[in-house]
C-alpha positions in Angstrom: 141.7 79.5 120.4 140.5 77.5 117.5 137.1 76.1 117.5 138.0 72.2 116.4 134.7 72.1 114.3 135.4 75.0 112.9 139.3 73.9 112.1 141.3 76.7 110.3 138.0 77.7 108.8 137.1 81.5 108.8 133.8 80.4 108.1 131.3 79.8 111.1 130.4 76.1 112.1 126.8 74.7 111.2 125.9 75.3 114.8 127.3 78.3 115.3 125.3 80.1 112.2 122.5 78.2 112.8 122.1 78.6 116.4 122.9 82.4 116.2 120.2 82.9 113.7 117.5 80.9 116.4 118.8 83.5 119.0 118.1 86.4 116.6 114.6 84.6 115.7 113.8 84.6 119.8 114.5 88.1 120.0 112.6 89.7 117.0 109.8 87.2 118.9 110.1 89.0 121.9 110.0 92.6 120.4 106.3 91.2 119.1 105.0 89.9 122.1 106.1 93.2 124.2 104.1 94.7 121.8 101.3 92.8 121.7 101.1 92.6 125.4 101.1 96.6 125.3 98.3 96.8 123.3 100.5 98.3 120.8 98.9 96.2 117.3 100.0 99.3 114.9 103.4 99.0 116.1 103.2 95.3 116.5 102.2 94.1 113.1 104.8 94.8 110.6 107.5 93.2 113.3 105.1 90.7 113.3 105.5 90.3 109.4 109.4 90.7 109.2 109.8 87.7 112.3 107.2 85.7 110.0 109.4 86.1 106.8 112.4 85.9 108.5 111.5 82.7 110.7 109.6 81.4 107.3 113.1 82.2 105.8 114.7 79.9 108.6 112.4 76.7 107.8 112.9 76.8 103.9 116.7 76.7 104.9 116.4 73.8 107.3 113.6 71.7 104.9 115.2 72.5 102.1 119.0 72.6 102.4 120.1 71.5 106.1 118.3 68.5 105.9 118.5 66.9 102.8 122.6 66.9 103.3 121.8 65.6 107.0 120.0 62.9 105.4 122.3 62.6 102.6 125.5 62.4 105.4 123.8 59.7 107.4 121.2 57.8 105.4 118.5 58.6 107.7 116.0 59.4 105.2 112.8 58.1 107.8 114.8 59.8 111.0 114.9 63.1 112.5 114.1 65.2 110.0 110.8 63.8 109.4 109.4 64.9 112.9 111.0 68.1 112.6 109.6 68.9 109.0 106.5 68.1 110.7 107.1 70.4 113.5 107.6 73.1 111.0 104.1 72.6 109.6 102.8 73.0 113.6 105.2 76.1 113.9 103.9 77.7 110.6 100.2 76.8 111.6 100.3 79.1 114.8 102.6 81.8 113.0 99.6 82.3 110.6 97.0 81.7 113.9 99.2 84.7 115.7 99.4 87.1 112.6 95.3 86.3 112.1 94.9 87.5 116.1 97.3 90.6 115.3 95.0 91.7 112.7 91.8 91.8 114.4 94.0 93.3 117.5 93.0 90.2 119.7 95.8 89.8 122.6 94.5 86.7 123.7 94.7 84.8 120.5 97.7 86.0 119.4 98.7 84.8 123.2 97.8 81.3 122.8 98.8 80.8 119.1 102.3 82.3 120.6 102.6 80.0 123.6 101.8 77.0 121.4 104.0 77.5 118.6 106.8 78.7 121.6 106.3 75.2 123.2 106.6 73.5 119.8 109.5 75.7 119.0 111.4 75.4 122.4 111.9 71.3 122.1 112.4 71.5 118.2 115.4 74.3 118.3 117.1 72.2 121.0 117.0 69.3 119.6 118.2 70.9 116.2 121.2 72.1 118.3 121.8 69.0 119.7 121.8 66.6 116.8 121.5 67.6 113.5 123.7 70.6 113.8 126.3 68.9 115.5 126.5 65.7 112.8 126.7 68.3 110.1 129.8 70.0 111.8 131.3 67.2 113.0 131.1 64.7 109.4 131.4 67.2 107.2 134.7 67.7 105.5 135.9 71.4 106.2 135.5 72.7 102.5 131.4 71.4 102.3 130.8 72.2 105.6 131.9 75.9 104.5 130.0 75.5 101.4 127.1 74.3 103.5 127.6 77.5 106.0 128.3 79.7 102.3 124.7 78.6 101.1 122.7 79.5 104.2 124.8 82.8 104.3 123.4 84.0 100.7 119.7 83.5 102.0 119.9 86.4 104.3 
C-alpha cells in the first residue's frame, strides 16, 4: 500500500524520518540509563557522548532546518516553534546536567537531570509528531518535501 503523504515518493515522509530518528534517540537513552543504573560509568560515558552528539545533532536539524520551513509554510513565526526552541534549551540544559553527574560517577544526579529532561522531552516529541511533522508532510509539495526529507538525510 501507498502511504498518501508519502505519494509515489521513495523518499520517507517528514514524520516518518523524523519520528524514527526520536525512537532511535529513546533507545541509545535507554542503553545510558541501564548503565548508569548498574553502576557501570566507564561503560556508560562514551554512550553518553554519542546520544549527546547524536540528540544535539537532532535539535540543530529541527532549529535550524524543520522549523524555519514550518514557519515559512504557515506564517507562524510567534507559534509553535518558539516554545519548542525553548524546550530545546531545557533539554540541552539537563543533557549537560546528566553528562556533568556521569563524570563524577553520581547515579543520582545523572537520575534527576535524566527524569527532567525525559519529562521535558516526552510532551515536546509528541507534540512534534503531532503538529509540525504532520503540516510539513501534509502542505508540502512532494518534490520539497523530499528535498526537505534529502537535507535531514545528509546530517547523519
Amino acid at each position: 500500500m501507498v502511504d498518501m503523504a508519502r505519494g509515489a515518493s521513495s523518499q520517507p515522509s517528514v514524520s516518518e524520518y523524523l519520528s524514527l530518528d526520536h525512537d532511535r534517540l529513546d533507545l541509545l537513552l535507554l542503553e545510558v540509563i541501564k548503565l548508569v543504573s548498574a553502576r557501570r560509568f566507564n561503560e556508560a560515558r562514551p554512550k553518553l557522548s554519542n546520544f549527546a552528539f547524536e540528540l544535539r545533532r537532532h535539535i540543530y536539524l529541527e532549529d535550524d532546518v524543520v522549523y524555519p520551513r514550518f514557519e515559512q509554510l504557515t506564517g507562524m513565526i510567534d507559534g509553535p516553534t518558539v516554545v519548542m526552541r525553548d524546550e530545546h534549551r531545557a533539554i540541552e540544559h539537563h543533557l549537560a546536567g546528566m553528562i556533568d553527574a556521569a563524570m563524577r560517577d553520581d547515579r543520582d544526579g545523572f537520575d534527576a537531570e535524566q527524569e527532567a529532561m525525559v519529562a521535558v522531552l516526552s510532551d515536546h516529541t509528541a507534540r512534534e509528531e503531532a503538529l509540525l511533522y504532520g503540516v510539513l508532510d501534509a502542505r508540502l509539495p512532494a518534490a520539497d518535501r523530499d528535498a526537505l526529507v534529502a537535507t535531514l538525510q545528509a546530517h547523519r
